[in-house]
C-alpha positions in Angstrom: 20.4 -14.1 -0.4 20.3 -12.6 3.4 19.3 -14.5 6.0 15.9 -14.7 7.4 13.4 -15.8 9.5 10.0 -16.0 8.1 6.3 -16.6 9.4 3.0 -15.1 7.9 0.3 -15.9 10.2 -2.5 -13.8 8.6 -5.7 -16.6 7.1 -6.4 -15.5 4.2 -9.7 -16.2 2.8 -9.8 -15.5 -0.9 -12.4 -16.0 -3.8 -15.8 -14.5 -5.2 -18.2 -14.8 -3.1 -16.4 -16.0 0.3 -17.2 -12.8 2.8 -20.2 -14.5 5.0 -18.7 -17.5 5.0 -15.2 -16.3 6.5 -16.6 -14.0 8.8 -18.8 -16.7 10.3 -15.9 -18.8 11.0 -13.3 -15.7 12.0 -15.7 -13.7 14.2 -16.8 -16.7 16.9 -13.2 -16.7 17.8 -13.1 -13.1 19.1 -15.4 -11.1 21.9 -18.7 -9.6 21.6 -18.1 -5.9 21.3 -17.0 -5.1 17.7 -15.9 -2.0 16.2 -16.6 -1.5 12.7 -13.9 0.4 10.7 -14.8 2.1 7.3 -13.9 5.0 5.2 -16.3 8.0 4.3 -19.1 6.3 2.8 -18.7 3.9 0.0 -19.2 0.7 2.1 -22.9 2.0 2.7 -23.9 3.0 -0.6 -23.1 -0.4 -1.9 -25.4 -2.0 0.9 -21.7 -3.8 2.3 -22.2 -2.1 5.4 -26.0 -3.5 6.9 -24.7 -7.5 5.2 -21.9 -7.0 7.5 -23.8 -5.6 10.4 -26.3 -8.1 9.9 -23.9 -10.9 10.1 -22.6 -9.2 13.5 -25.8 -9.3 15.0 -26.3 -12.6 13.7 -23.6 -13.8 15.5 -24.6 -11.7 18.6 -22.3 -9.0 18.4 -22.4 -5.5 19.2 -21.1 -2.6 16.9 -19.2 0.2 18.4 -19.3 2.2 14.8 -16.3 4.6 13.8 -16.5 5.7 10.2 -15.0 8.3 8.7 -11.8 7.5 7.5 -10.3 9.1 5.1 -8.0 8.5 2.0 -4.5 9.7 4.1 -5.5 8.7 7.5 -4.5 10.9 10.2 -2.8 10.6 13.6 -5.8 12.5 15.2 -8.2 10.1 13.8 -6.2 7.3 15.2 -6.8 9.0 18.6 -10.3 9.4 18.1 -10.7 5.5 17.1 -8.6 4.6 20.2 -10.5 6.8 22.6 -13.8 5.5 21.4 -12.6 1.9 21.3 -10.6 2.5 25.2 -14.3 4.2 26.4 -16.6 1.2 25.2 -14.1 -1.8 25.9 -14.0 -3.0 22.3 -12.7 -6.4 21.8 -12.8 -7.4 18.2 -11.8 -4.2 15.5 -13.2 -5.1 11.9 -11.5 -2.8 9.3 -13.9 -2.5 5.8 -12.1 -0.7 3.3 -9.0 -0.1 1.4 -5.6 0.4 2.7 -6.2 3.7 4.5 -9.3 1.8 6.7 -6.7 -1.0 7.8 -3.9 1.5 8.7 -6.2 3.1 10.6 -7.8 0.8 12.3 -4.3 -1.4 13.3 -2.6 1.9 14.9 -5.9 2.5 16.6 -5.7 -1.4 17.6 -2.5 -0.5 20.0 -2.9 3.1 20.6 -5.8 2.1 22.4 -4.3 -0.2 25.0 -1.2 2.0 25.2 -0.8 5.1 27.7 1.9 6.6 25.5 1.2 8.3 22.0 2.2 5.6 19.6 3.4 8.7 17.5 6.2 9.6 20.0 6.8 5.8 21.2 7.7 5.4 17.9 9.0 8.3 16.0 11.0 9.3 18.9 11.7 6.8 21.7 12.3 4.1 18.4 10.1 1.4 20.5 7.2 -0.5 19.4 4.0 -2.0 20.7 3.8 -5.6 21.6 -0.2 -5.6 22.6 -3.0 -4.1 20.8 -7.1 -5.4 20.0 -7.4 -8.0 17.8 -8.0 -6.8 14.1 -9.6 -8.7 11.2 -9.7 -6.9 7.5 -12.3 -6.8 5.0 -10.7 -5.1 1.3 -13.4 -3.1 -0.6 -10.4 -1.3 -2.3 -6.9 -3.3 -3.5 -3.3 -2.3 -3.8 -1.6 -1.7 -0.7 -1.6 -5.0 0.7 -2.4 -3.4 4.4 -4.5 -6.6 5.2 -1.0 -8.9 5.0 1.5 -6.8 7.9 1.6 -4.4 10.9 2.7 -1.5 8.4 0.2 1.7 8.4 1.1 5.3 7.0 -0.3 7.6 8.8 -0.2 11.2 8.4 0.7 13.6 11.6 -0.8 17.1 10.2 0.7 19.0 13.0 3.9 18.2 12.0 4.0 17.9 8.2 4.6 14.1 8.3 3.4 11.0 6.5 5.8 7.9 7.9 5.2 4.4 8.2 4.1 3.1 11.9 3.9 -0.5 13.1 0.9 -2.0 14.3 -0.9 -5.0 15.0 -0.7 -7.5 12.7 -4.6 -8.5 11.0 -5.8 -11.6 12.4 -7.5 -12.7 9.3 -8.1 -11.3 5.6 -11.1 -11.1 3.4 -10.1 -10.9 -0.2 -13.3 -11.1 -2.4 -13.5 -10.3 -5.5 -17.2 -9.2 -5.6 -16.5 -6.3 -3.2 -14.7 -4.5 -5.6 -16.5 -4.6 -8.6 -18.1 -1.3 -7.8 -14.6 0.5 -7.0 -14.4 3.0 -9.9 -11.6 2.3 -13.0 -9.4 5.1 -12.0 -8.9 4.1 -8.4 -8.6 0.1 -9.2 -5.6 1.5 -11.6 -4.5 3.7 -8.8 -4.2 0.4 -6.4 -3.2 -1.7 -9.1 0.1 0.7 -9.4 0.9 0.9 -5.9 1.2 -2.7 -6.0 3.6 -2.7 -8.9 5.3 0.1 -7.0 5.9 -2.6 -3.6 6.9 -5.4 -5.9 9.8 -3.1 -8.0 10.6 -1.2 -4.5 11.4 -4.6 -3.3 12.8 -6.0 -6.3 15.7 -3.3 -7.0 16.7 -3.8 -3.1 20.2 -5.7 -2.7 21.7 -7.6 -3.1 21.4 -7.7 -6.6 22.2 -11.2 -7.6 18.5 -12.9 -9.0 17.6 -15.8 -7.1 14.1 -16.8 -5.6 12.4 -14.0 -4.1 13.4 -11.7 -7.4 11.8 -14.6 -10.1 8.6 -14.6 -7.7 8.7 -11.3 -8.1 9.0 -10.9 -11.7 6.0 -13.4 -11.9 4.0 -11.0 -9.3 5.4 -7.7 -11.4 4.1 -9.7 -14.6 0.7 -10.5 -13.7 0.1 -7.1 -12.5 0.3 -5.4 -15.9 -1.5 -8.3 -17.8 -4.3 -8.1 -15.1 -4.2 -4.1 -15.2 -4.4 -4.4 -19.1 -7.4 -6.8 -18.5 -9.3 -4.9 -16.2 -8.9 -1.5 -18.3 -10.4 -3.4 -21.4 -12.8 -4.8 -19.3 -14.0 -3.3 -15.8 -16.3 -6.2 -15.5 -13.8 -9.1 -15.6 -13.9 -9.9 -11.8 -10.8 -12.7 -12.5 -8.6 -10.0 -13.4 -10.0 -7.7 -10.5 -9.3 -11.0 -8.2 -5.9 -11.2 -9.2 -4.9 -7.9 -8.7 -6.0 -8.6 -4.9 -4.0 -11.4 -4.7 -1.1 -9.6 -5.6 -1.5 -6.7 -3.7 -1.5 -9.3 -1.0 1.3 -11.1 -1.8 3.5 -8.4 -2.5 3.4 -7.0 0.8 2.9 -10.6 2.7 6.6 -10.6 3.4 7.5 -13.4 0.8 9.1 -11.5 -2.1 10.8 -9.6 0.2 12.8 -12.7 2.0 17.2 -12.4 1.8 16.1 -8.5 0.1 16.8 -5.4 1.8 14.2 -3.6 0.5 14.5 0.1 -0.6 11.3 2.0 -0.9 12.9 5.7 -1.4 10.0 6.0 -3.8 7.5 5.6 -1.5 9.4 8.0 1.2 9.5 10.5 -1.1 5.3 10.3 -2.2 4.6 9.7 1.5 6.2 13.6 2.2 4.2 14.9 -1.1 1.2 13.5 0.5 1.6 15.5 3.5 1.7 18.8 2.0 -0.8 17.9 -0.6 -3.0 15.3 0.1 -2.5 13.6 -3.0 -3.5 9.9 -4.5 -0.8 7.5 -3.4 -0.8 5.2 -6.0 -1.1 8.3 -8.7 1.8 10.2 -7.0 4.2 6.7 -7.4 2.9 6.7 -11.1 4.4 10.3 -11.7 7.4 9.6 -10.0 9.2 6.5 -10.7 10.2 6.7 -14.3 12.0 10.0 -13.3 13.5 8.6 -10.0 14.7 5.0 -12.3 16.2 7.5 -14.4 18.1 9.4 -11.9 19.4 6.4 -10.4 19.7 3.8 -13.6 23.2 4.3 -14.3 24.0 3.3 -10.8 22.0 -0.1 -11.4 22.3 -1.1 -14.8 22.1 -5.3 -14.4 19.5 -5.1 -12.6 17.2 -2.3 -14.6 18.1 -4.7 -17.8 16.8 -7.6 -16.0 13.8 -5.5 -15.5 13.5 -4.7 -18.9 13.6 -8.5 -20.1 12.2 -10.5 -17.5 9.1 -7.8 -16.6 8.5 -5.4 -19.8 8.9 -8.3 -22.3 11.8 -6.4 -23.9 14.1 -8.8 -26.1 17.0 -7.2 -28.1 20.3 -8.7 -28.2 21.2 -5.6 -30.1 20.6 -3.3 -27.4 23.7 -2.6 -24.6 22.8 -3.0 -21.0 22.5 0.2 -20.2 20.5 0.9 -23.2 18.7 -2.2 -22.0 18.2 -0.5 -18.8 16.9 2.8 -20.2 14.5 0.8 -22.1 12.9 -0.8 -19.5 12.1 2.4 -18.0 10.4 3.9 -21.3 8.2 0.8 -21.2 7.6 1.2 -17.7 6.7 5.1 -18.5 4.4 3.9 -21.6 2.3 1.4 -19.8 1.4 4.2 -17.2 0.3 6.3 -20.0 -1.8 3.2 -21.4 -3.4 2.3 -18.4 -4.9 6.2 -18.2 -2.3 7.2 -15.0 -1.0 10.2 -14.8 2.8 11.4 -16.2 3.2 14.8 -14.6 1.7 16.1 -10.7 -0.2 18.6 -13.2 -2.1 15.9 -14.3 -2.9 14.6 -11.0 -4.8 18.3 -10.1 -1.8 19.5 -8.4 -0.8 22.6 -11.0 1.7 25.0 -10.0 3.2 23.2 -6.8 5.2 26.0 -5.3 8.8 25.9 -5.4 8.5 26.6 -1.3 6.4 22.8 -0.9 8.9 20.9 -2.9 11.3 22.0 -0.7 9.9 21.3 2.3 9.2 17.7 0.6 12.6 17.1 -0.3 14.1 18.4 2.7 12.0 16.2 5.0 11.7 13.3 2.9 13.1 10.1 4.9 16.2 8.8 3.0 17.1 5.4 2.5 20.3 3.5 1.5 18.7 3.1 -2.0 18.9 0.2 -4.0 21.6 1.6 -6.5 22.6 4.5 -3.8 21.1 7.0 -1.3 19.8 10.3 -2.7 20.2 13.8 -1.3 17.7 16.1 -0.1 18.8 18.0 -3.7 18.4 15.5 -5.9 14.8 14.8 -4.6 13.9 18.1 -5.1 15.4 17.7 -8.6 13.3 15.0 -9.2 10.2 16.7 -7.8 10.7 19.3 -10.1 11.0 17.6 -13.3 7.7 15.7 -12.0 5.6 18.9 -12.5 
């Protein structure tokens, strides 16, 4: 194990039925002029947006609205949320929504006290923002874990880029389990995956030895499937809808993560699809990590047999590690199948990719070290193509 130094300093308020009685304690801490953070609609067709307004005004707030969001937020709707929060002094930023609503709303959090695009501060100059407007975060939508860090992805359109940038860190979480009830099957399996995706991006990281962090893991990696499983069977089982929150939290609340360093050449590699195509995060990880374990299993056998016993339930003393390995993977590619996610970009709406995008993906995907070793801008595009 690395060493470390750890804090988490996000309250976290979980359980069915919790949301008025957490944001009646969180929001008397904060200032009266509130902006209210949500995606495209959603939160006002389920009636989630006038009980939150009314609590607001119950507690003598006043809303600065920005709505809007969308799925891949962008860098010019960060600047629009951080000019309208700059022009009306907003004190308190309250992100309702999924992942994409709390990326937003935490870049807009310190692009709006800071004269400098956060983009280029950044990007470029490799500095970071120590001030920003407090944030609190109410999940409608699990799987990222946005509402545990100062992560967001963000997408800059002008330049073809979807990256990680680092914001302000949430104040406070609400994770109830009655706000996402009405989220529909397909996306809670699409959140549910990107969650398994942070827990196995940060459990093939090095070093490779097991200890801790890896066997929380391998508990958080377990209870995803059976809780996925459970809510496919059953879309009206809130416990299993509750603990797929909790462990989209806690795999990105910094914990499985602790002695690791963490890979996430998966992710880099959806993020840059997503640029040029807009695509469903958690669907695009779906399609692409059986073929990227595959590329890189012989490089990482221990570890992808570990996988396949400790995680896929795989038990066959018959079977050589790297056959072991391989195994693991073909479960991992099965359950995706099961759980109605799709196996090929085609099946995600994007037919016929042109040879041109991948291309561009590949050659501007962000490499990492890797977790069994770094890729090349070819063998990304290899395994883009075999994704089709």
């Amino acid at each position: 194990m690395d060493p470390f130094t750890f804090s988490s300093t996000v309250r976290t308020h979980f359980g069915a039925g919790i949301l008025d009685t957490a944001l009646n304690k969180e929001l008397p801490r904060y200032g009266s002029k509130v902006m209210l953070a949500y995606g495209c609609g959603s939160v006002k067709r389920t009636g989630l947006y006038d009980r939150i307004c009314a609590i607001l005004h119950g507690l003598g707030k006043e809303i600065v609205d920005f709505g809007g969001i969308m799925s891949n937020p962008t860098y010019a709707k960060v600047k629009e949320g951080a000019a309208l929060a700059k022009a009306e002094g907003v004190d308190f930023i309250l992100a309702v929504g999924g992942g994409s609503v709390s990326d937003c709303a935490k870049i807009v959090a310190v692009q709006a006290m800071s004269e400098m695009g956060i983009w280029t501060m950044e990007v470029r100059d490799g500095r970071f923002p120590d001030k920003g407007i407090p944030v609190g975060v109410v999940v409608t939508a699990s799987g990222t874990g946005s509402d545990q860090n100062n992560d967001a992805v963000i997408t800059n359109e002008n330049e073809h880029v979807k990256r990680d940038l680092y914001g302000l860190l949430p104040e406070f979480a609400v994770l109830d389990p009655q706000l996402v009830m009405s989220v529909p099957m397909s996306q809670v399996m699409s959140g549910a995956f990107d969650s398994l995706s942070h827990a196995m991006e940060t459990y093939f990281g090095r070093p490779a030895d097991n200890f801790i962090s890896d066997e929380l893991n391998e508990a958080v990696m377990r209870n995803i499937i059976r809780n996925m499983r459970k809510a496919h069977d059953n879309p009206s089982d809130i416990e299993a809808r509750g603990e797929l929150m909790w462990c989209s939290s806690v795999a990105e609340n910094g914990i499985l993560k602790l002695g690791k360093e963490t890979d996430f050449q998966c992710h880099m590699i959806e993020h840059q699809l997503g640029a040029y195509t807009d695509c469903s995060h958690g669907q695009g990880l779906a399609v692409l990590h059986p073929v990227y374990y595959r590329h890189i299993v012989r490089d990482y056998p221990q570890k992808f047999a570990r996988f396949a016993e400790a995680v896929m339930g795989i038990n066959n003393a018959a079977l050589s590690e790297i056959a072991l390995a391989n195994a693991g993977i073909d479960a991992l590619a099965d359950f995706i199948k099961e759980m109605g996610l799709p196996t090929s970009f085609a099946q995600m709406g994007l037919v016929d990719i042109p040879d041109s995008v991948l291309r561009k993906t590949a050659a501007s995907t962000m490499l990492r070290p890797g977790c069994a070793r770094k890729l090349t801008p070819i063998e990304i595009l290899q395994i883009l193509r075999e994704c089709q």
